[in-house]
N, C-alpha and C positions, 0 to 999 in steps of 0.2 A: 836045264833049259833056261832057269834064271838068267845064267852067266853069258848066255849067247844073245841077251838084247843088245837089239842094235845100238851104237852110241851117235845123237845125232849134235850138228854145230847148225844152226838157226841165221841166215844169212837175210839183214832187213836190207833193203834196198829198193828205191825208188827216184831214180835218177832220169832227166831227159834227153840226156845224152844215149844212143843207142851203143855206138859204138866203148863207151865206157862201162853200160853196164854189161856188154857180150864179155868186155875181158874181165872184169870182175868176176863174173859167173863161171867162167871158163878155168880162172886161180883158185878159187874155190871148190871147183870139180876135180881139179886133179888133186889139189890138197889133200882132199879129203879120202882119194881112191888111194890114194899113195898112204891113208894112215887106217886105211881103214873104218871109213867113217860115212855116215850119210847126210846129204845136205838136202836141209829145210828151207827152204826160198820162199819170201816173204815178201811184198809190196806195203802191208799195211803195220803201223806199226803204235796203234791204240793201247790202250791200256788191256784191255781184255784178252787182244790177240797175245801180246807180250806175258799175261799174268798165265795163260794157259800155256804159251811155251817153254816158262821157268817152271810152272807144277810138271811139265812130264819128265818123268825119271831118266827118261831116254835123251834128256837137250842137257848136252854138257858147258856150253856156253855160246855165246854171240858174235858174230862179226856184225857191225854199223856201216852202211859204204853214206856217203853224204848225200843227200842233208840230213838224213835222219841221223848222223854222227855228229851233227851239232846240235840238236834238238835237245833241249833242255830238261824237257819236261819226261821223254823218251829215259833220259840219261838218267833220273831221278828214279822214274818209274825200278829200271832195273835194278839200280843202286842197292833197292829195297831189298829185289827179288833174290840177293844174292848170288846169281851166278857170272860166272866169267864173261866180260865185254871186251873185242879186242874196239877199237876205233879205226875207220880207215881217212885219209885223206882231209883230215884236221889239225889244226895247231892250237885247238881250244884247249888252255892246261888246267883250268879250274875243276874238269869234268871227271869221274871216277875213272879206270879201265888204262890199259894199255893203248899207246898211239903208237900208228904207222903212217908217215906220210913224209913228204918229201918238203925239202925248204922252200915255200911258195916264193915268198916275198925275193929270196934272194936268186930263185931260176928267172923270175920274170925281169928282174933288175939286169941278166946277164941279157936273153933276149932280147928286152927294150935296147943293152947297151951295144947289143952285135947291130940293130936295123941302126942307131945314129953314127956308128962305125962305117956304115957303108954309105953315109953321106943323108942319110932324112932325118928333116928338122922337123917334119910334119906328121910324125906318125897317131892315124886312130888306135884308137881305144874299146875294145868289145867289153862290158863287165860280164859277168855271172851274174848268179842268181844271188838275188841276198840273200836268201836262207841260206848260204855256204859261205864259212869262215875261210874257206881258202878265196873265196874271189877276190875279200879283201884284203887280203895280204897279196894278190899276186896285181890289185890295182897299185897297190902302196910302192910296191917294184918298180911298178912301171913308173909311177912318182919320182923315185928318188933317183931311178937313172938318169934322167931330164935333170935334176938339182945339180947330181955329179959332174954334167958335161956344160950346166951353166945353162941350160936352158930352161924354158917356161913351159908346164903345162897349160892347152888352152883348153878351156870347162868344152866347147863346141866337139871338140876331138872325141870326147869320152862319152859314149852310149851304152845303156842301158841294154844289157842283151838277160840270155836267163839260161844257156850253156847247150838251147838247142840251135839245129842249122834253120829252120827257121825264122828265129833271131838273128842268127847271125849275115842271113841274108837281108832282111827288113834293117838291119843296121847299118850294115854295107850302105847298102839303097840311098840312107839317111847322110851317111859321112859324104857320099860321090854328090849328094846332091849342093852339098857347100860352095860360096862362092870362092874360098879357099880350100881346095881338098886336099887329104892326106895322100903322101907317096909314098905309106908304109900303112898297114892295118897289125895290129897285135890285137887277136882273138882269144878271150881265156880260156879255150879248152877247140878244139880241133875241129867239134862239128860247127862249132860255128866261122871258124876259120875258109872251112868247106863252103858254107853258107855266103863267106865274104868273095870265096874263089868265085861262085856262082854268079853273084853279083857283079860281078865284075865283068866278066864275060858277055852277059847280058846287055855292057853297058860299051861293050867291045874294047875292051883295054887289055891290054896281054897284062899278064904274071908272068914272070916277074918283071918283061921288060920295061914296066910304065905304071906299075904299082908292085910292091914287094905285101906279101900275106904272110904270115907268121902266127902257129896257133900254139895248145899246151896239150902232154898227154903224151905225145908217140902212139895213140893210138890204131885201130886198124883203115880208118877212114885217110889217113895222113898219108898212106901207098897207094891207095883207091882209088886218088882223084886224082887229075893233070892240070899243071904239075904239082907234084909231090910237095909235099907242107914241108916248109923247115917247123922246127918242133921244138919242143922241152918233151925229151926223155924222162917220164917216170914208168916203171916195167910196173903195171899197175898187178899183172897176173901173176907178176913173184913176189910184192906186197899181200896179197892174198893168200898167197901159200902160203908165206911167212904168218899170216893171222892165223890161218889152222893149226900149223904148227907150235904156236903159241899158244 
C-alpha cells in the first residue's frame, strides 16, 4: 500500500488574468492525467504553505506560473526546501530551477514591428504588472522596435496597466483621451487588449478600421471577442505540460 501513494506536482499560481490562469490550469491537468499524477493548486505562496508542501512525501516538485515565478523570496524559500521547481513565464536567470518561457522581449519587438509596418507612428503602450519580469522585457521590445525603424518613443503613449482587462480598459480610456491619440494600442497580455477593444467601442471607433489592438498570449479571450485580437502565440497549455513532464 506504501507504493501506491499518490505522487503530487504543487502548481502556485496567482495571476489576474483569467483567461491565463484557465490555460495554465488546464496544461497542468492533462499533464498530470497523462503521467499519472495529481495536481495541488495553490494561490498562496507564504512560507509555511510552501514549508508544508515540500514536508509531504507525496509533493514531488513545483510548477511557479508568474509573478510568484519571479518572487525572490518564494524562490529562495524552496531553494532550501530541496525539491524540484519548474519556472513558467520568466527570463529571470539568477534564480534556482528549470525555466520555460518564451522570448518576451523579442516577440513584442516583432509585434510592435508588424503595427509600424502597416503605417502607425502612434502606437500606445499597455505595461504589466511590475511584479512580472516578462512585462519588462516585452516593454523593452516595444522600445527597441521604435529605435529600429528611427522612430521616438513618447513617455504619454505608455500606461501603466497590471495584466487585467480592467486595466486595460481604464488605459484605453486614458490613451483615447490624448490630444494626440494613438492609431495602434499593444496590450501586454490579451485581457487587457480585450479591455482596450472595449474601450474603444464605447468611444465608437471601429477595430480595426480606425484604431488597430494588438495583445500577448493567444490566449482563449483573443477568439472570444470581436474582432478577433491579432496576438503573440505562446501555447501556454503545452508550456505546462512540458513543466510536468519535466
Amino acid at each position: 500500500l506504501r507504493s501506491k501513494r499518490p505522487k503530487l506536482i504543487a502548481l502556485l499560481i496567482d495571476n489576474p488574468s483569467q483567461s491565463y490562469t484557465q490555460s495554465v490550469q488546464l496544461g497542468a491537468l492533462l499533464g498530470c492525467q497523462k503521467h499519472g499524477l495529481y495536481l495541488n493548486l495553490h494561490t498562496q505562496s507564504d512560507k509555511p504553505t510552501l514549508t508544508s508542501l515540500a514536508e509531504n512525501r507525496e509533493t514531488i516538485g513545483f510548477i511557479l506560473a508568474p509573478p510568484i515565478s519571479d518572487n525572490e523570496t518564494v524562490l529562495k524559500t524552496l531553494s532550501k526546501l530541496g525539491k524540484p521547481v519548474i519556472r513558467l513565464g520568466t527570463e529571470h536567470p539568477q534564480a534556482n530551477g528549470t525555466r520555460i518561457s518564451v522570448d518576451d522581449k523579442q516577440a513584442a519587438f516583432e509585434i510592435t514591428e508588424h503595427l509600424i509596418k502597416l503605417g502607425h507612428n502612434d502606437i500606445g503602450f499597455i505595461k504589466g504588472h511590475v511584479d512580472y519580469d516578462a512585462a519588462s522585457h516585452r516593454l523593452l521590445g516595444y522600445k527597441e522596435a521604435h529605435a529600429a525603424h528611427d522612430l521616438k518613443t513618447k513617455d504619454d503613449l505608455i500606461i501603466q496597466g497590471d495584466f487585467s482587462y480592467a486595466s486595460g480598459l481604464e488605459s484605453t480610456e486614458a490613451l483615447l483621451a490624448l490630444a494626440q491619440k494613438p492609431t495602434a494600442i499593444f496590450a501586454s497580455n490579451d485581457e487587457m487588449a480585450a479591455g482596450a477593444l472595449a474601450a474603444a467601442y464605447k468611444k465608437g471607433i471601429r477595430v480595426p478600421d480606425a484604431l488597430s489592438i494588438a495583445g500577448f498570449d493567444d490566449s482563449p479571450i483573443a477568439t472570444a471577442v470581436y474582432p478577433q485580437l491579432t496576438t503573440v502565440r505562446q501555447s501556454l497549455s503545452d508550456m505546462v505540460e512540458k513543466a510536468v513532464e519535466l
